[in-house]
SESESE-958267 format. One record per residue (C-alpha): chain; residue number from 1; z, y, x. Coordinates in pm, whole numbers, plus 50000, padded with zeros to 5 digits. Layout:
BEGIN
{atom 'A'; NUM; {Z; Y; X}};
...
This chain:
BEGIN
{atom 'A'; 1; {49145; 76593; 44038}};
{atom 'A'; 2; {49384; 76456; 44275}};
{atom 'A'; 3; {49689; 76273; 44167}};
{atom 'A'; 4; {49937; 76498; 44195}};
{atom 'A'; 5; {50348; 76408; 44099}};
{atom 'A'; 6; {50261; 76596; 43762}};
{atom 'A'; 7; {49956; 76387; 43721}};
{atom 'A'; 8; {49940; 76151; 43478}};
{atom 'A'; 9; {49772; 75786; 43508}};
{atom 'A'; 10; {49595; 75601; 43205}};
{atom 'A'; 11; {49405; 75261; 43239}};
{atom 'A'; 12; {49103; 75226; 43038}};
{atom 'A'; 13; {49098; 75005; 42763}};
{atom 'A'; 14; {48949; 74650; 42748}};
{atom 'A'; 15; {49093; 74530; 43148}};
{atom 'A'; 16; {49217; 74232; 43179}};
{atom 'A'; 17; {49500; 74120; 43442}};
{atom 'A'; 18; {49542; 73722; 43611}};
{atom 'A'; 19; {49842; 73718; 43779}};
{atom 'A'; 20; {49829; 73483; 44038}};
{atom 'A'; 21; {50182; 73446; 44173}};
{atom 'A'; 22; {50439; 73711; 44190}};
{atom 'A'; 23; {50269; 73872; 44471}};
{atom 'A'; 24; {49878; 73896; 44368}};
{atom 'A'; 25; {49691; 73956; 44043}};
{atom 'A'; 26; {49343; 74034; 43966}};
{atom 'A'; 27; {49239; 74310; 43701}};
{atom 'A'; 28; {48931; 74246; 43591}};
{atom 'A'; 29; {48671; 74514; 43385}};
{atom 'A'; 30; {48482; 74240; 43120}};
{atom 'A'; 31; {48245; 74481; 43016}};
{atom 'A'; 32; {48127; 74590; 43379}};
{atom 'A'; 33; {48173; 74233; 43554}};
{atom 'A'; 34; {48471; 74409; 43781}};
{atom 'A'; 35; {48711; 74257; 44021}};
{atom 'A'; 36; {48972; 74410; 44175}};
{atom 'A'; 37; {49269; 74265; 44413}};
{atom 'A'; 38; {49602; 74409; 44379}};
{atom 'A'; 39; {49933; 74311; 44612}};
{atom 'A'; 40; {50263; 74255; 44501}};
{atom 'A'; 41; {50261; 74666; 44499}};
{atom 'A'; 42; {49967; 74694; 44301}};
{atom 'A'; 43; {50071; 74440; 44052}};
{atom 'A'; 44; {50412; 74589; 44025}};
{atom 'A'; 45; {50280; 74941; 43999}};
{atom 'A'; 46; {49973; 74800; 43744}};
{atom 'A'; 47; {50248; 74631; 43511}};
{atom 'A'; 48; {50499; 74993; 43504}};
{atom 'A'; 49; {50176; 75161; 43428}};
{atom 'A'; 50; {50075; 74924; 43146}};
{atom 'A'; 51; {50413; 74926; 42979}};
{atom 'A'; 52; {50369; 75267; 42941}};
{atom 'A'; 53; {50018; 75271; 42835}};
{atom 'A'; 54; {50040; 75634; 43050}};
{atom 'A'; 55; {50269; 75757; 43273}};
{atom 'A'; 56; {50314; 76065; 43530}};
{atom 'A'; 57; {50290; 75963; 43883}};
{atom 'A'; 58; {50597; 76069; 43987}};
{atom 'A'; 59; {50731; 75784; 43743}};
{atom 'A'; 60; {50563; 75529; 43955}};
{atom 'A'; 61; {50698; 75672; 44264}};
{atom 'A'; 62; {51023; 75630; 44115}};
{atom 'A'; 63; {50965; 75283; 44007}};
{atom 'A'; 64; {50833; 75212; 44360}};
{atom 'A'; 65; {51146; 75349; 44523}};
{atom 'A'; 66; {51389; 75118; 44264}};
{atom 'A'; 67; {51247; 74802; 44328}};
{atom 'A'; 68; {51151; 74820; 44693}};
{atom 'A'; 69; {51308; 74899; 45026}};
{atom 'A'; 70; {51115; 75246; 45072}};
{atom 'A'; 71; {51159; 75588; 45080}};
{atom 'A'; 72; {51017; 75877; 44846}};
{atom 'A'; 73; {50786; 76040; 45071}};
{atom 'A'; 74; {50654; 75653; 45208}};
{atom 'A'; 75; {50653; 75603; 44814}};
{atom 'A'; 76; {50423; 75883; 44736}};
{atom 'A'; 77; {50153; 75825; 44966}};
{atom 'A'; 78; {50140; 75483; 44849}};
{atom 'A'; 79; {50109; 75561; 44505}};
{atom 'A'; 80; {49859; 75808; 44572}};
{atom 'A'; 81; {49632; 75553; 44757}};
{atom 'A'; 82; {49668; 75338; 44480}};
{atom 'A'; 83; {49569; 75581; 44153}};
{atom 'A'; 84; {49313; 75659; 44348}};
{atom 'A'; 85; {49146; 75339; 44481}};
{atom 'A'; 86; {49222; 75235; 44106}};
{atom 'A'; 87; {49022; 75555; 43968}};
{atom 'A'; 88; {48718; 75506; 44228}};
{atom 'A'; 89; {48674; 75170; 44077}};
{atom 'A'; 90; {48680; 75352; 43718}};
{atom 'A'; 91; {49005; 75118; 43589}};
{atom 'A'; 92; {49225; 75480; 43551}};
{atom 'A'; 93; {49193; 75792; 43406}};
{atom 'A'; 94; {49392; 76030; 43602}};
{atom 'A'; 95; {49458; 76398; 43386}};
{atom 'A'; 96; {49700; 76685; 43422}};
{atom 'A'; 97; {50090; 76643; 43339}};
{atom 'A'; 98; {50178; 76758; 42991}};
């Protein structure tokens, strides 16, 4: 399934997040011995997404457009990049919009 605006974006239980400044963090997966890098982006994005516990992706591509200089379109491709690198990696579920 491709993440879609309608989409909606879970993280699996049990990950862990080190935040190393305000511009880098590392999620990590205990159970599978997973690292995995995120940018000021990612960790932005990764800490709207936890809040929520779920949320569409046209949410985050909201969020992303509030808080940064961007525009939508620039937003959604990001976004997209990101669920997906995220759900390669097996940290998100990704599932239709309710």
């Amino acid at each position: 399934m491709s993440a879609d605006g309608d989409s909606v974006v879970q993280p699996i239980p049990g990950l862990l997040l080190t935040r190393m400044d305000e511009d880098a963090g590392v999620l990590l997966d205990p159970s599978r011995k997973l690292y995995f890098a995120l940018n000021g982006t990612g960790l932005f994005l990764w800490e709207c997404l936890v809040a929520e516990g779920s949320v569409r992706v046209d949410a985050l591509v909201a969020s992303l457009v509030g808080e940064f200089d961007t525009d939508r379109e620039r937003a959604a491709a990001d976004v997209r990049v990101w669920v997906s690198a995220l759900r390669e990696q097996g940290l998100v579920v990704v599932g239709p919009g309710a």
